[in-house]
TORMI-975310 format. One record per residue (C-alpha): x, y, z; residue number from 1. Coordinates in steps of 0.25 Angstrom, whole numbers. Last residue first. Example, Ala and Ser with C-alpha at 12.3 -4.5 7.8 and 13.67 -1.06 7.14 Angstrom:
SITE  55  -4  29  2
SITE  49  -18  31  1
This chain:
SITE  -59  72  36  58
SITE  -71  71  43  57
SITE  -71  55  46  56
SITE  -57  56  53  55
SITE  -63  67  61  54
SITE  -76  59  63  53
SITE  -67  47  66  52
SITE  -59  56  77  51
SITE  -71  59  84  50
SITE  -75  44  84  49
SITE  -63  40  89  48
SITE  -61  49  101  47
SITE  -77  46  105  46
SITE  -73  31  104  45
SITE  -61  34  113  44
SITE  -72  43  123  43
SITE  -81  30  124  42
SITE  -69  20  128  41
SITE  -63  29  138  40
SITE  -77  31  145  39
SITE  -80  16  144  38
SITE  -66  12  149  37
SITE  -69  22  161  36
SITE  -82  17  163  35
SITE  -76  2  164  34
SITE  -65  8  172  33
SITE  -76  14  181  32
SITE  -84  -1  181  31
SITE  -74  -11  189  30
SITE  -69  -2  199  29
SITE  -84  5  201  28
SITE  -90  -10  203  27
SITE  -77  -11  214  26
SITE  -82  -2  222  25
SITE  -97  -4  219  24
SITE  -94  -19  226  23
SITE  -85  -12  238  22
SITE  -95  -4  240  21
SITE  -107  -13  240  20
SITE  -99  -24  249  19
SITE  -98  -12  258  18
SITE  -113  -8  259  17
SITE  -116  -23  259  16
SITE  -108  -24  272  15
SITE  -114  -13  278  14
SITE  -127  -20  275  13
SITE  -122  -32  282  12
SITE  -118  -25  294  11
SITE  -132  -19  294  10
SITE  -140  -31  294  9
SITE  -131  -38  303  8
SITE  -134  -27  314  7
SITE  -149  -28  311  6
SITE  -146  -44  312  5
SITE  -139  -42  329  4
SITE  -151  -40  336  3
SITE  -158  -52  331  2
SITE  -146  -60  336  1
């Protein structure tokens, strides 16, 4: 039995390794939309506020 808990060890840390993959996998499919939204949101503002200063010149 003693023989057999190094071997457990390592099965187990191959399994977190995999959990740990599969977790940042799906972190990445819930945060680069969010990122994109983000990106889109800040160059609209940017697009408004360019056309305010040139509304604002005139």
């Amino acid at each position: 039995m003693a023989d057999l808990i190094p071997y457990r060890i390592d099965y187990l840390a191959y399994q977190l390794k995999i959990t740990n993959k599969i977790l940042f996998l799906i972190f990445l499919a819930l945060v680069i939309p969010k990122i994109i939204d983000l990106i889109i949101y800040i160059y609209k503002s940017f697009r408004n506020k360019k056309n305010w200063l040139i509304v604002k010149s005139n």
